[in-house]
KEDOSE-591415 format. One record per residue: residue in one letter; x, y, z of N, C-alpha, C in turn. Coordinates in steps of 0.2 Angstrom, whole numbers, padded with zeros to 4 digits, always signed. Layout:
! residues N
AXYZXYZXYZ ...
***
This chain:
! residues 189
X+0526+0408+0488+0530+0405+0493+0525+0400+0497 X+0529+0394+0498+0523+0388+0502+0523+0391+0509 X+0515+0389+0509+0512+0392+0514+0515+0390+0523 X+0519+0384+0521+0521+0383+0529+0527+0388+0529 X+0529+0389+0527+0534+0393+0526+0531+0402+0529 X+0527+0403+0526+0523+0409+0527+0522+0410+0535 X+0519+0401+0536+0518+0403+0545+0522+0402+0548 X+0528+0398+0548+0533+0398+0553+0535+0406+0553 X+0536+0410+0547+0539+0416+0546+0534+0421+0552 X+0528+0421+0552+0520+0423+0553+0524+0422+0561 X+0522+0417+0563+0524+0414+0570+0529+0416+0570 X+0537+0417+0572+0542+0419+0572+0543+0425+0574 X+0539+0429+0569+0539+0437+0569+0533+0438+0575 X+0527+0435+0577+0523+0437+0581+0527+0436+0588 X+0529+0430+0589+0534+0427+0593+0538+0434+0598 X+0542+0435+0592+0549+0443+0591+0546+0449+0596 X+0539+0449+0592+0536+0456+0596+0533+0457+0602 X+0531+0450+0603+0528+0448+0609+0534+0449+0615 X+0538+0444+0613+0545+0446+0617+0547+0454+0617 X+0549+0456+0611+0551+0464+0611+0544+0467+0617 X+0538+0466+0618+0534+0470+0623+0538+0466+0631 X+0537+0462+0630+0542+0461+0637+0550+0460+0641 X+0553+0461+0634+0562+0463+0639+0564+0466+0631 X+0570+0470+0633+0574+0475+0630+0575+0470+0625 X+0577+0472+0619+0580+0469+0614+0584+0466+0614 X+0590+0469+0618+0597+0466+0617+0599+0459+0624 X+0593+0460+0627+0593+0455+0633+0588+0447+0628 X+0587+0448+0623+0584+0442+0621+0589+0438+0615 X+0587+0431+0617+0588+0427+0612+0585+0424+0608 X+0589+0420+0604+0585+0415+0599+0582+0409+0601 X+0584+0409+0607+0581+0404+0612+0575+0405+0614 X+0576+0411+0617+0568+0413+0619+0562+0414+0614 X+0566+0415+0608+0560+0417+0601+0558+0409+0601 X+0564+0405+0597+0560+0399+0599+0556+0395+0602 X+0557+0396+0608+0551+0394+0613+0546+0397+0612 X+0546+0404+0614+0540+0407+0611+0535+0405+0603 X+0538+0402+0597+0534+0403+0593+0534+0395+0590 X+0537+0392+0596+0536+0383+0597+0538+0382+0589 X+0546+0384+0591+0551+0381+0584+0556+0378+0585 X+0559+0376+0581+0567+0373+0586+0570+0380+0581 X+0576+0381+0585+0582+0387+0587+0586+0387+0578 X+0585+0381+0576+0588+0381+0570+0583+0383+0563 X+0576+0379+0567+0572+0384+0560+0569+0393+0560 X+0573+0395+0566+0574+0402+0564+0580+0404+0560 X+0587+0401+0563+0591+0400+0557+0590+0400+0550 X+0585+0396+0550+0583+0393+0543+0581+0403+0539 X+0578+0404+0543+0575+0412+0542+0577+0415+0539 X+0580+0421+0546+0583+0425+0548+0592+0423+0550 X+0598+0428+0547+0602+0427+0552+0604+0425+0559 X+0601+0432+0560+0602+0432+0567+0595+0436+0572 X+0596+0437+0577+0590+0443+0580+0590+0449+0576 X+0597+0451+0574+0596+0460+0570+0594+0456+0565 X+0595+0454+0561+0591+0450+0553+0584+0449+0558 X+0582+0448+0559+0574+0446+0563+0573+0453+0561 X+0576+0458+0567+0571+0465+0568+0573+0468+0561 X+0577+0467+0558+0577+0472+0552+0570+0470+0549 X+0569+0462+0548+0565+0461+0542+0557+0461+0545 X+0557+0461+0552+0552+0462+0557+0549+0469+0555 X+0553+0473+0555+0553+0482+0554+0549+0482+0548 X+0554+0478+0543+0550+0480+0535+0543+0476+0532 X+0543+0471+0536+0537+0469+0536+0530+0472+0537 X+0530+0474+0546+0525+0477+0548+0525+0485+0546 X+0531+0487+0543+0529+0496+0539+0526+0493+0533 X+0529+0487+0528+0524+0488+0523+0515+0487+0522 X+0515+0481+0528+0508+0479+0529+0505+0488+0531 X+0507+0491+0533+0505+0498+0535+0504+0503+0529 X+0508+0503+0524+0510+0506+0520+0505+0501+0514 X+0505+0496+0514+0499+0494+0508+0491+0493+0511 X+0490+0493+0517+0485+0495+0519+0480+0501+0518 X+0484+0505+0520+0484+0513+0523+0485+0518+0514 X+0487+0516+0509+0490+0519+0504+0490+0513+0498 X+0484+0512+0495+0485+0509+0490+0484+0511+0486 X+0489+0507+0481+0490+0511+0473+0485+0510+0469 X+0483+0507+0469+0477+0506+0463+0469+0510+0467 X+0470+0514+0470+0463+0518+0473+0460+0521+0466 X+0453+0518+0466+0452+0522+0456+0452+0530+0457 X+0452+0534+0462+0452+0540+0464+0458+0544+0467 X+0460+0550+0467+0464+0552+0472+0464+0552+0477 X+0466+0549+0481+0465+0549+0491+0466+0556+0492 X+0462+0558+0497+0463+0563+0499+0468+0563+0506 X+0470+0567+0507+0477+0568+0514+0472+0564+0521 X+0466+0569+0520+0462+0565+0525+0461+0557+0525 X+0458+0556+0519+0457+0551+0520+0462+0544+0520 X+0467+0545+0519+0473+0543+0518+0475+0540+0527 X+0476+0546+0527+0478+0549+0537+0473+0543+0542 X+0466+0544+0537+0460+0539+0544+0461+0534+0540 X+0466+0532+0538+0464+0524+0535+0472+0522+0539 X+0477+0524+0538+0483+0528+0543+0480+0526+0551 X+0478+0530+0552+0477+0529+0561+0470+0524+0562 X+0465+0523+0558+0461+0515+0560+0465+0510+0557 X+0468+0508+0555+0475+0501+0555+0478+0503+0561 X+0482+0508+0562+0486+0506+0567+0482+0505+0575 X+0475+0510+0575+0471+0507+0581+0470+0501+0581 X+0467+0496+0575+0468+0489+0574+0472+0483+0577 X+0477+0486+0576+0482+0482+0578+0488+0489+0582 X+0485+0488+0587+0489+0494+0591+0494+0489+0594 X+0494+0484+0596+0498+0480+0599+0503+0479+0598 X+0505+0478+0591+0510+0476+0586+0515+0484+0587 X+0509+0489+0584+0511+0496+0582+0515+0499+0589 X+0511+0497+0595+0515+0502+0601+0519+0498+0603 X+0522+0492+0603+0528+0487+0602+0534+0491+0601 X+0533+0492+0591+0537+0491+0587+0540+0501+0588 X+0536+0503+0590+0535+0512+0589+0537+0514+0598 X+0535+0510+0603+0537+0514+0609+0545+0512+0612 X+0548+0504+0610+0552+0502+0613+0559+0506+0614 X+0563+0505+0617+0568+0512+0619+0573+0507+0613 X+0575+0501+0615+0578+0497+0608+0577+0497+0601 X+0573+0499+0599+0571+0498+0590+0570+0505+0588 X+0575+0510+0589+0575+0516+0586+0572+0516+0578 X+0575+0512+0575+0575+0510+0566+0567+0511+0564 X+0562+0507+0568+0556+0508+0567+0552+0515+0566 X+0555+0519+0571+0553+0525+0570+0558+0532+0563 X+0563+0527+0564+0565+0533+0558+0563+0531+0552 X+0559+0525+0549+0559+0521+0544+0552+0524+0544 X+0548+0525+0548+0540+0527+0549+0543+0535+0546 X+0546+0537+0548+0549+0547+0547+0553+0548+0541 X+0556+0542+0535+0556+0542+0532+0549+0540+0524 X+0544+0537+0528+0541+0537+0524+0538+0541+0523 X+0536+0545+0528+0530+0554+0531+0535+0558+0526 X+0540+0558+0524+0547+0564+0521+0543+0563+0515 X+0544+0556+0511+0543+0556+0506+0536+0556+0502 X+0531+0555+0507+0526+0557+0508+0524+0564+0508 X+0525+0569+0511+0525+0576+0512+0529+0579+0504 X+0535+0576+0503+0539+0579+0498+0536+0577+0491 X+0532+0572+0491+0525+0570+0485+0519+0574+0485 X+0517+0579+0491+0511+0583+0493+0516+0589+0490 X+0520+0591+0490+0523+0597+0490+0525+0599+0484 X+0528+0593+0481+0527+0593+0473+0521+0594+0469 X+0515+0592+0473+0510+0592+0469+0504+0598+0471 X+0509+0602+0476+0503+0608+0478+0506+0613+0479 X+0511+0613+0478+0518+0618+0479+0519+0620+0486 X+0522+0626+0488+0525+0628+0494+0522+0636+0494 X+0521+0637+0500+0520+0644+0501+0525+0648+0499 X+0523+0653+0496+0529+0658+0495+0533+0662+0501 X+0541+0662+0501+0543+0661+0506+0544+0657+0509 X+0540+0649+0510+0544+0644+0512+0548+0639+0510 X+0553+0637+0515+0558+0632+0510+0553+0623+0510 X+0553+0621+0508+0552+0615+0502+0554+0611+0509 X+0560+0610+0509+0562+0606+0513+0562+0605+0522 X+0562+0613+0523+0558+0614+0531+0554+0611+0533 X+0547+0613+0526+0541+0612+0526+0541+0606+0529 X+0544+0601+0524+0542+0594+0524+0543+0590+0532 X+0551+0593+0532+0554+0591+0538+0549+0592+0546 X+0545+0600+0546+0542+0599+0549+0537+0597+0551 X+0532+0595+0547+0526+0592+0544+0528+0585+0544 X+0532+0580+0542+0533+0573+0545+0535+0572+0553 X+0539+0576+0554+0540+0579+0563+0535+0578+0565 X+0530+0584+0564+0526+0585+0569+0519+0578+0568 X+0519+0575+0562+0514+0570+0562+0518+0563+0565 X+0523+0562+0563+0528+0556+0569+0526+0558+0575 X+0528+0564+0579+0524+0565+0585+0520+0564+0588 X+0513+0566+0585+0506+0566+0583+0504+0559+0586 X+0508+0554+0581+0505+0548+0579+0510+0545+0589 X+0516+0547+0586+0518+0543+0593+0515+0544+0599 X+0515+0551+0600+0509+0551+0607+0503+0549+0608 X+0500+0550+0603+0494+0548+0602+0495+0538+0605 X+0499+0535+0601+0501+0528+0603+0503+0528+0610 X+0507+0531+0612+0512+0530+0622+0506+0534+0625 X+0501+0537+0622+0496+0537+0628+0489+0534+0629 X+0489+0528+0625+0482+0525+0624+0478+0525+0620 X+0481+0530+0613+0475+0531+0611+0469+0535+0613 X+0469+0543+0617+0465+0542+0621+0460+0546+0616 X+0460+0547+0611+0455+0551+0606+0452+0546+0601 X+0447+0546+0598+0449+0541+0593+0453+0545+0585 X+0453+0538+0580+0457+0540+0574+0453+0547+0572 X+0446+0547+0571+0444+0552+0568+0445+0560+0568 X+0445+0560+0577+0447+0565+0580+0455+0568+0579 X+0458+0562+0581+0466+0562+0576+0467+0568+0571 X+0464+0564+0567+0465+0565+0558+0459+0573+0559 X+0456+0573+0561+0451+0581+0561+0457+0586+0564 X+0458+0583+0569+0463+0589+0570+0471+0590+0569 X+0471+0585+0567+0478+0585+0563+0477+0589+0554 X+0473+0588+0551+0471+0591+0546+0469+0600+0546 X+0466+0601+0552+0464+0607+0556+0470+0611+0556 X+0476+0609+0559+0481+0610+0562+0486+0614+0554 X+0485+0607+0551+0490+0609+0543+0486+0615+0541 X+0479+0616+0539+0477+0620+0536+0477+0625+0538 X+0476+0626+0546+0477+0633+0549+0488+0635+0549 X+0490+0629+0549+0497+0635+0548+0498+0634+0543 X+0497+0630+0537+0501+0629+0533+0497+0631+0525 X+0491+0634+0526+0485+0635+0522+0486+0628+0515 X+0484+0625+0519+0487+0621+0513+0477+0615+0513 X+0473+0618+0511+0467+0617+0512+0468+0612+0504 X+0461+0607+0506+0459+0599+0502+0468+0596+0500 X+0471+0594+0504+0479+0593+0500+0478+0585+0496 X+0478+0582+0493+0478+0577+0490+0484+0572+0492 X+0483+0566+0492+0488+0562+0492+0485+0557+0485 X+0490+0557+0481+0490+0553+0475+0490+0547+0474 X+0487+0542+0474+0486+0536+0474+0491+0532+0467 
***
């Protein structure tokens, strides 16, 4: 893709989020994005549809930057859950800006289910690969364990950050092992 292309898209998108931290999403227009990311009204057009085409592709964007960051496939090793998790919460500390934007706003539901779908799939690839406790269901498991790490990560985002990533992921890992006995869990690379 030519690379002016990339930046108006770059500019555009930064524009979007900027504005999403300061008015409700449905109070914004293409107008205001434009001015914001000093383009004319029409080469967002050019883009996106509309605002919803903006946030959808706004959404998929900044989860995959998250998700190729945080979980590469070519790791010559198996990532460990740990180390996965600190690689997970140092990006989003990195760019908290973006991340408590797109994660705390009361408008952009979709980001957060789309984060709670990847944790599913996530946990339900750990699950496959370390099995389930005897007696528990598969699917509880998973649902609860994505849960409670969405949450984890959300509050940990809506209040500053007030621990670092490390501490995070120690005691997030702490947590699983102690109810979940699910001690060294591997994430597959």
């Amino acid at each position: 893709m030519d690379r002016r292309v990339l930046k108006t898209r770059k500019a555009i998108m930064e524009a979007f989020v900027g504005l999403l931290d300061e008015k409700d999403f449905e109070q914004m227009t293409i107008n205001d994005i434009a001015d914001r990311a000093n383009v004319n009204r029409g080469t967002i057009y050019l883009h996106y549809t509309d605002k919803y085409d903006l946030l959808d592709r706004c959404i998929e964007t900044y989860l995959q930057q998250l998700v190729d960051t945080c979980m590469i496939d070519h790791y010559p090793t198996p990532m460990t859950a740990k180390d996965a998790l600190l690689r997970t919460f140092r990006y989003l500390e990195e760019h908290a800006a973006i991340y408590t934007t797109l994660l705390t706003k009361k408008g952009i539901p979709a980001f957060r289910s789309k984060i709670m779908t990847i944790m599913i799939q996530g946990f339900e690839e750990q699950m496959d690969a370390c099995g389930v406790r005897e007696g528990m269901s598969k699917e509880i498991t998973v649902q609860f364990l994505a849960s409670a790490a969405v949450g984890l990560l959300e509050w940990w985002i809506m209040n500053a950050m007030p621990y670092s990533s490390e501490d995070m992921v120690d005691q997030l890992i702490a947590l699983l092992e102690l109810h979940l006995s699910l001690p060294g869990l591997v994430v597959q690379g």
